[in-house]
C-alpha positions as CSV (number, residue, x, y, z in Angstrom):
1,X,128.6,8.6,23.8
2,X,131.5,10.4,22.1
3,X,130.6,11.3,18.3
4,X,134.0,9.1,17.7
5,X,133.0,6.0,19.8
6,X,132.2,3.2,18.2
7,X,129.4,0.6,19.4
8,X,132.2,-2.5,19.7
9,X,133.7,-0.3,22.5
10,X,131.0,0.9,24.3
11,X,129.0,-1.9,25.9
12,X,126.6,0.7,28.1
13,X,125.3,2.4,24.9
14,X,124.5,-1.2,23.9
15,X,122.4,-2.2,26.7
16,X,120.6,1.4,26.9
17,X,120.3,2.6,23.2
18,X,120.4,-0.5,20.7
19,X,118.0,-1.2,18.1
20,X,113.9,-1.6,17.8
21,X,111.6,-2.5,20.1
22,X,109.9,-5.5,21.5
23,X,106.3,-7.5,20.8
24,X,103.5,-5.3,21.8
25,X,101.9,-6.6,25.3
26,X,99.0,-5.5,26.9
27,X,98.9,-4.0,30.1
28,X,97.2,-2.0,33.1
29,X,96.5,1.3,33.0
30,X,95.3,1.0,36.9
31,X,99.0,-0.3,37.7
32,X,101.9,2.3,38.8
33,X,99.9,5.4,37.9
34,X,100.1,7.2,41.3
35,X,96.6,8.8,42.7
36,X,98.6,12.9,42.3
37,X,98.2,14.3,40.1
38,X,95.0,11.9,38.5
39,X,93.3,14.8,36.5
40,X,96.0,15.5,34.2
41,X,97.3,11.5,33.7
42,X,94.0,11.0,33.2
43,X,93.3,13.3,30.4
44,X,96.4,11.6,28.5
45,X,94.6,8.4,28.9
46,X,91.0,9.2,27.5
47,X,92.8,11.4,24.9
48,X,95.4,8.5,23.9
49,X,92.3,6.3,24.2
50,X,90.3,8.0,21.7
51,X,92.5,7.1,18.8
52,X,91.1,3.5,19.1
53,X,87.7,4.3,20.4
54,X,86.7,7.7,18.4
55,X,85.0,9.3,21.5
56,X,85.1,12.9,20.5
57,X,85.4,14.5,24.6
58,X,88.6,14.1,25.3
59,X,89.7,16.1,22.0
60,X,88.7,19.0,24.1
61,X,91.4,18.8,26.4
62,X,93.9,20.1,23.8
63,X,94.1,24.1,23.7
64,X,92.3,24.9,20.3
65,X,94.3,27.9,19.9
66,X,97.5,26.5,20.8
67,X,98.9,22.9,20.2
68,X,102.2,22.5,19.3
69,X,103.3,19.3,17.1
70,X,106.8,17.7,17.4
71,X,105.1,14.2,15.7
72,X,106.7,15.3,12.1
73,X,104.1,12.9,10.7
74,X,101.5,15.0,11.3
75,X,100.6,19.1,10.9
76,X,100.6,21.4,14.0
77,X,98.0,22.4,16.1
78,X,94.1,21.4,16.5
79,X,93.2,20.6,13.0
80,X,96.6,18.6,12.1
81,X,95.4,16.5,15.5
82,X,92.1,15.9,14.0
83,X,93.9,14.9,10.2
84,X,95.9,12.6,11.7
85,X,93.2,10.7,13.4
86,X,91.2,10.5,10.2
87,X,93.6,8.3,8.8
88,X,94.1,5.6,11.4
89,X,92.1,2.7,10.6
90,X,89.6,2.6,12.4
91,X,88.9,-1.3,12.8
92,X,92.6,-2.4,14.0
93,X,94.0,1.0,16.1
94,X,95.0,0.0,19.6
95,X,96.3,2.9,21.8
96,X,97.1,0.9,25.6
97,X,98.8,3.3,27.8
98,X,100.5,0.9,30.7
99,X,102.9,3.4,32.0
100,X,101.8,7.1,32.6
101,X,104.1,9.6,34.7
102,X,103.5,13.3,35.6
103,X,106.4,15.8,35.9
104,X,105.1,19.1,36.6
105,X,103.2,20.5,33.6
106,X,104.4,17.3,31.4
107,X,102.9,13.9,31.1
108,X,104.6,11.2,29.7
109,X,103.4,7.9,28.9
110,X,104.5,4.2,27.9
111,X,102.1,3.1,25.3
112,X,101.3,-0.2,23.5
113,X,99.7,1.0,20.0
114,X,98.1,-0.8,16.9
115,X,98.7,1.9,14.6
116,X,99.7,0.5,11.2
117,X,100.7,-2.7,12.8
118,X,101.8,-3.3,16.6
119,X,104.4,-0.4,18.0
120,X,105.4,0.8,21.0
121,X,105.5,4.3,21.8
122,X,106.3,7.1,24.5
123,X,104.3,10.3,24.2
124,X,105.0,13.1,26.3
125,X,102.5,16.2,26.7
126,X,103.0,19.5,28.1
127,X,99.5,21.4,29.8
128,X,99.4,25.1,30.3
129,X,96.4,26.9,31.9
130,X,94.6,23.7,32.4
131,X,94.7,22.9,28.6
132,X,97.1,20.6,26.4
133,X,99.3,22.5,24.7
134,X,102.4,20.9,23.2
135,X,103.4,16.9,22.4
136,X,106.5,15.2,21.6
137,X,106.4,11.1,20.9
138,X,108.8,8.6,19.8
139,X,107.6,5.0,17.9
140,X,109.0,1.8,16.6
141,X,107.5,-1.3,15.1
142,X,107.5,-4.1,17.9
143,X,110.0,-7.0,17.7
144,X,108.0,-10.5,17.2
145,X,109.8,-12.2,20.1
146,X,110.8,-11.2,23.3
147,X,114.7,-10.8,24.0
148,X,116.7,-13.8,25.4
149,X,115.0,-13.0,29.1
150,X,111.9,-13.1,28.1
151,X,110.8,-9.7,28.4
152,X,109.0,-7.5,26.2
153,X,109.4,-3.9,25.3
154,X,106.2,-3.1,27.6
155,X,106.0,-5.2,30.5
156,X,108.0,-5.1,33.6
157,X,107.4,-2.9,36.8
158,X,104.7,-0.3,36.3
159,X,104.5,1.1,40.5
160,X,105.7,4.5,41.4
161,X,107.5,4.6,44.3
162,X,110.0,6.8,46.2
163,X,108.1,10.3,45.2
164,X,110.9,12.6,47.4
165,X,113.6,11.3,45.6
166,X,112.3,12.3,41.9
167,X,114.8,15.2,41.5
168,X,117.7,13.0,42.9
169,X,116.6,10.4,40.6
170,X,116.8,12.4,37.6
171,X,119.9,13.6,38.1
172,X,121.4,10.4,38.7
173,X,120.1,9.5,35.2
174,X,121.1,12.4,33.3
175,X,124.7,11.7,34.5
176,X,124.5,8.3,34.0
177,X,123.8,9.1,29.8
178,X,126.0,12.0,29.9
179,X,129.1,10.2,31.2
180,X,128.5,6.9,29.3
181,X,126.1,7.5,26.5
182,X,127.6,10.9,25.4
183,X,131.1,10.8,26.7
184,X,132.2,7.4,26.8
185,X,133.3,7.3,30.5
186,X,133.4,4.2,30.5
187,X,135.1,3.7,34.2
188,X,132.6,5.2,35.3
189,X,130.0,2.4,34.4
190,X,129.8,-0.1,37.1
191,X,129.0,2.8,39.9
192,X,125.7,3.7,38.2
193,X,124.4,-0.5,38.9
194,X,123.9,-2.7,42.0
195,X,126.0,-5.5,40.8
196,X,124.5,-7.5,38.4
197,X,121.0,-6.9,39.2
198,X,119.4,-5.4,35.9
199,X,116.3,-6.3,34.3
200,X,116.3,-5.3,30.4
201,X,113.4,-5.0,28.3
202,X,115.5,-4.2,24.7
203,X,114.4,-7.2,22.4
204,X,117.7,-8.1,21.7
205,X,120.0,-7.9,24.9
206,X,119.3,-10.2,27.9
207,X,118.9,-9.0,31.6
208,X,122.3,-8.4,33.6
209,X,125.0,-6.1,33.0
210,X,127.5,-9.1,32.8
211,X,124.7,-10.9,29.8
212,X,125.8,-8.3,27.2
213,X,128.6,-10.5,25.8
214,X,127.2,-12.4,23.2
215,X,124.8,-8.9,22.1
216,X,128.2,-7.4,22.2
217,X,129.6,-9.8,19.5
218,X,126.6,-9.7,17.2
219,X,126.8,-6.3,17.2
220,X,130.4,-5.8,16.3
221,X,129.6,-8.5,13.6
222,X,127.3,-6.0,12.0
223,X,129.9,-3.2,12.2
224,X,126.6,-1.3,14.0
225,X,127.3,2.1,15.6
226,X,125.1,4.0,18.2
227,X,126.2,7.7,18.8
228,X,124.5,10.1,21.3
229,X,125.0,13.3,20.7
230,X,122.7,15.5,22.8
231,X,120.5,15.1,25.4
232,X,117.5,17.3,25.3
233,X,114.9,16.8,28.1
234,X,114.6,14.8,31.6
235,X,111.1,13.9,32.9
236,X,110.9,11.7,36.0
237,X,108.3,10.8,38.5
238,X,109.6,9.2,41.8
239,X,111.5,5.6,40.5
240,X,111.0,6.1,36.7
241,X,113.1,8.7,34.9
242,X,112.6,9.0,31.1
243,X,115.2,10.5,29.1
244,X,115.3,12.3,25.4
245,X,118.0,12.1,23.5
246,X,119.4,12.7,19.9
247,X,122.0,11.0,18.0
248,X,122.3,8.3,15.4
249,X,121.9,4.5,14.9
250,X,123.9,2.9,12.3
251,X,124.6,6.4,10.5
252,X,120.7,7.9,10.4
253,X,120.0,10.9,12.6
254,X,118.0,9.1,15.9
255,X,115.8,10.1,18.4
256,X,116.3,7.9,21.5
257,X,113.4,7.4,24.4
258,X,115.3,5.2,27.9
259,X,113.2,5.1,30.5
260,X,115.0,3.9,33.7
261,X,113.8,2.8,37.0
262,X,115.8,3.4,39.7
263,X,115.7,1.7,43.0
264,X,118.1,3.0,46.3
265,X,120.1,4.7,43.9
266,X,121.1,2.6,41.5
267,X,119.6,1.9,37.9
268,X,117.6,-1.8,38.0
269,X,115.6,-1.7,35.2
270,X,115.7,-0.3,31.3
271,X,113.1,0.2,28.7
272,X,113.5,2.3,24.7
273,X,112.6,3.1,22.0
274,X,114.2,5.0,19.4
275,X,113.0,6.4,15.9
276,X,114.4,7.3,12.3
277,X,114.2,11.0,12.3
278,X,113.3,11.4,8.6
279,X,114.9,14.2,6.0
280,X,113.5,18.0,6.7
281,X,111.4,17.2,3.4
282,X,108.9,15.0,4.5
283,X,108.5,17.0,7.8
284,X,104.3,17.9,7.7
285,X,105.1,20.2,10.3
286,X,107.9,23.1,11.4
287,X,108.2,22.3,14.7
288,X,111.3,19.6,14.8
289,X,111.0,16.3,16.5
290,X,112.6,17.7,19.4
């Protein structure tokens, strides 16, 4: 979206960017994770998994020499891993990855979590030589109710499909947010959709592009604003295309996670999550959230 454009007149960065996420649902790990590429998707499972079960292995697929921290919460590399972990509780952490995409040497993943209380969550992880050496995430407390559809923030369509048309994909997406989200095109809108046919899993928005009305004017009641600013990364893996962006959310600096599935060229279905980035001071590590 333009820096100057104001949520009340920009109904795309609405249904694609608005606030918090949805009630924490389980899911199935075995569902839409696509046999290529099993080894390194299936590292990011165990090691996502051992923050609720403990297991010590699948620590050692992280680099010890080199692991590069963009969770601000924590402190870079092995031993800021390892500190973090120490303080989850160990009785209530839930780590249920139900989406998990591979994009060369990154893998991303959709994640129900029990960490402090139910959130949802995207980590993305970058391997080099064989090893896990960088991570990025973005998470949000989960909304008590599903939105007015009655989706959730994790559920939805988890199968990966149309495999040669990942870099098309992707680049239909990164227009999409950079003429709407970023610039504010809005004439462009209605080309990026196949009608009305949208299924939205933001807590507060129902599906269909022609249900954003009454979200609309709740919204504007608030005097809310969404601005993105910058996008900087684009993973995808055949239908799903997840896109990192930075900007703000009713005036504080935000870090925006939209996953999109795509389906014969057109976007049918939209998750996010977006996060608070905090004030440099109470950064634990140097590496920026992006």
């Amino acid at each position: 979206m333009h820096p100057t454009l104001k949520l009340k007149i920009s109904s795309a960065a609405i249904v694609l960017a608005s606030a918090l996420t949805s009630a924490c649902v389980s899911g199935n790990i075995t569902e839409g994770v696509h046999t290529m590429h099993t080894d390194k998707k299936q590292q990011v499972v165990e090691l996502l998994k051992s923050l609720e079960t403990g297991a010590s292995q699948p620590v050692s697929y992280i680099n010890p020499d080199k692991y590069i921290q963009h969770n601000i919460a924590a402190a870079d590399g092995l031993a800021g891993f390892k500190a973090f972990v120490q303080i989850l509780p160990k009785e209530t952490t839930k780590a249920n990855p139900v989406r998990v995409f591979q994009d060369g040497d990154f893998v991303f993943a959709h994640v129900a979590y029990n960490v402090f209380g139910p959130k949802t969550g995207f980590d993305i992880f970058r391997f080099e030589d064989g090893k896990i050496v960088e991570h990025w995430d973005n998470l949000q407390e989960t909304a008590a109710q599903p939105n007015p559809s009655g989706h959730t923030m994790i559920d939805g369509a988890t199968t990966v499909t149309d495999l040669d048309k990942t870099a098309v994909n992707k680049a239909l997406v990164r227009t999409f947010v950079d003429d709407i989200l970023l610039h504010g095109r809005m004439e462009k809108f209605a080309a990026y959709f196949d009608g009305d046919n949208y299924i939205q899993h933001n807590p507060y928005i129902a599906d269909q592009v022609s249900g954003l009305g009454k979200a609309l004017q709740e919204f504007a009641k608030q005097g809310l604003t969404i601005k993105y600013d910058r996008i900087h990364a684009v993973y995808g893996e055949g239908n799903f295309v997840l896109v990192v962006s930075e900007g703000s959310f009713a005036g504080k600096p935000t870090s925006y996670y939209d996953l999109f599935r795509v389906q014969q060229g057109k976007i049918v279905e939209h998750w996010d999550v977006l996060e608070t980035i905090p004030a440099r001071t109470e950064w634990k590590n140097d590496n920026g959230k992006f």
